[in-house]
LUMKOL-121918 format. One line per 3 residues: their letters; for each residue x, y, z of C-alpha. Coordinates in steps of 0.25 Angstrom, whole numbers, plus 2048, in hexadecimal, padded with zeros to 3 digits. Layout:
<pts>
a) X,Y,Z  ... .
</pts>
This chain:
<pts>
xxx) DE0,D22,CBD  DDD,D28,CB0  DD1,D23,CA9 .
xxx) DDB,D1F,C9C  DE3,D18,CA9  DD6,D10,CAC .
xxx) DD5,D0C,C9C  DE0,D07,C9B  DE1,CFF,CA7 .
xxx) DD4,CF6,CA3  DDA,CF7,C95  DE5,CEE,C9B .
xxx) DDC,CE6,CA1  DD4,CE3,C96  DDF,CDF,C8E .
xxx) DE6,CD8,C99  DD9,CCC,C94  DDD,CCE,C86 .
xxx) DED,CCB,C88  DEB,CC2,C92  DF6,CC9,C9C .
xxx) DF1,CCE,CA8  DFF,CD1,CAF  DFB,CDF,CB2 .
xxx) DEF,CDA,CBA  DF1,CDD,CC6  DF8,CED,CC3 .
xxx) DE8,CF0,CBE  DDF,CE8,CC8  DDD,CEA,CD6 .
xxx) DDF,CE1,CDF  DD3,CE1,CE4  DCF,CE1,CD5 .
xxx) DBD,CDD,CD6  DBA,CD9,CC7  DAD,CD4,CC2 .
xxx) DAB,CCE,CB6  D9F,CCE,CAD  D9A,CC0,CAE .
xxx) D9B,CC0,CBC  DA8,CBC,CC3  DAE,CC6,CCD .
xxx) DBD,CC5,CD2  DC3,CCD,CDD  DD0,CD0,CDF .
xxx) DDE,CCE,CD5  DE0,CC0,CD9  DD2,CBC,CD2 .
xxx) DD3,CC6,CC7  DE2,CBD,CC4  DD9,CAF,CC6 .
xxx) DCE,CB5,CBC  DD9,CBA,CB2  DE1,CAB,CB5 .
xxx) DD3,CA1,CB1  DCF,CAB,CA7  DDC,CAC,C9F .
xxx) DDA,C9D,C9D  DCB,C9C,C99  DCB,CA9,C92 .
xxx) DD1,CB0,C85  DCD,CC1,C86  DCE,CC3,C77 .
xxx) DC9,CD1,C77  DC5,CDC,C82  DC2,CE9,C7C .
xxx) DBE,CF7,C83  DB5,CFD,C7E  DB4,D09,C87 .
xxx) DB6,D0E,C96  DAD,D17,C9D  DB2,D1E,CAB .
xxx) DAE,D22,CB7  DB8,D24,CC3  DBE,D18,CC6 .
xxx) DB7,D10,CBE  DB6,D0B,CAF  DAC,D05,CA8 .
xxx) DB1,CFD,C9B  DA8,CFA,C90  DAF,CEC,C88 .
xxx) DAF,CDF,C7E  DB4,CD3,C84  DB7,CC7,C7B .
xxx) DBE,CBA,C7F  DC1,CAD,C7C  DBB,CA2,C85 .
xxx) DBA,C92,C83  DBD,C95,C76  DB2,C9E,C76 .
xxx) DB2,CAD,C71  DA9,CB7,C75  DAA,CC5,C7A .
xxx) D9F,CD0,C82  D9E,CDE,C86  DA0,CE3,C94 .
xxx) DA1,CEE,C9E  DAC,CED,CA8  DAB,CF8,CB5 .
xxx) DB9,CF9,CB9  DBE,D01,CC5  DCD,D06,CC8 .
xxx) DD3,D08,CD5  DDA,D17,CD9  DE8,D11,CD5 .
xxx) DE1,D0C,CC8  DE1,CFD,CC9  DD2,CF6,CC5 .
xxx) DCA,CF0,CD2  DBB,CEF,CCC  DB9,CE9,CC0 .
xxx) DAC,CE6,CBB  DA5,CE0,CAD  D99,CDF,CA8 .
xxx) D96,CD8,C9A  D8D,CD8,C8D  D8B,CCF,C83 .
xxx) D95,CD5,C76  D89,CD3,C6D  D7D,CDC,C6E .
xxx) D70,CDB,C67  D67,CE5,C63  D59,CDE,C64 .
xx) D50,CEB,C60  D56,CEC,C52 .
</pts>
């Protein structure tokens, strides 16, 4: 799988959040798909990823989940990103990281994410 093939893959991903249809889920997960999320939950497996997507479809609206940039390295991709959502009537959006690691016949089994707060301060200037 090309490195443009990978892009675009997490590309759809990402924007499966932002459209709210996730039909082509299981064509890009594994089955055995491990995802991690960055403020602790884990799911194993496409019938929890299918639960996860089912509760947060309902609590959640992903208004905006921009790429920022990919770095590669074998069979793995780092994606830098901003994520910004909609919650209990609540906006608010942050930075993250996400490891993402593909299978040989290019579906993702690893997921990974790691987050910062959106707004950074500079306190020695």
């Amino acid at each position: 799988m090309s490195l443009n093939e990978k892009e675009a893959v997490i590309k759809e991903y990402f924007d499966m959040w932002v459209s709210r249809d996730f039909k082509n889920i299981d064509n890009i997960f594994d089955c055995d798909i491990y995802y991690s999320e960055c403020y602790g939950p884990e799911y194993q497996g496409i019938s929890e990823i299918h639960q996860w997507i089912d509760k947060m479809l309902k609590e959640q609206v992903v208004i905006e989940w921009t790429i920022k940039r990919f770095i590669h390295q074998a069979d793995s991709v780092v994606v830098e990103w901003f994520f910004k959502h909609k919650m209990q009537d609540k906006i608010s959006g942050f930075d993250g990281v996400s490891i993402i690691e593909f299978t040989e016949d290019g579906t993702i089994y690893s997921i990974k994410e790691f987050a910062s707060e959106a707004i950074h301060t500079t306190p020695f200037r």
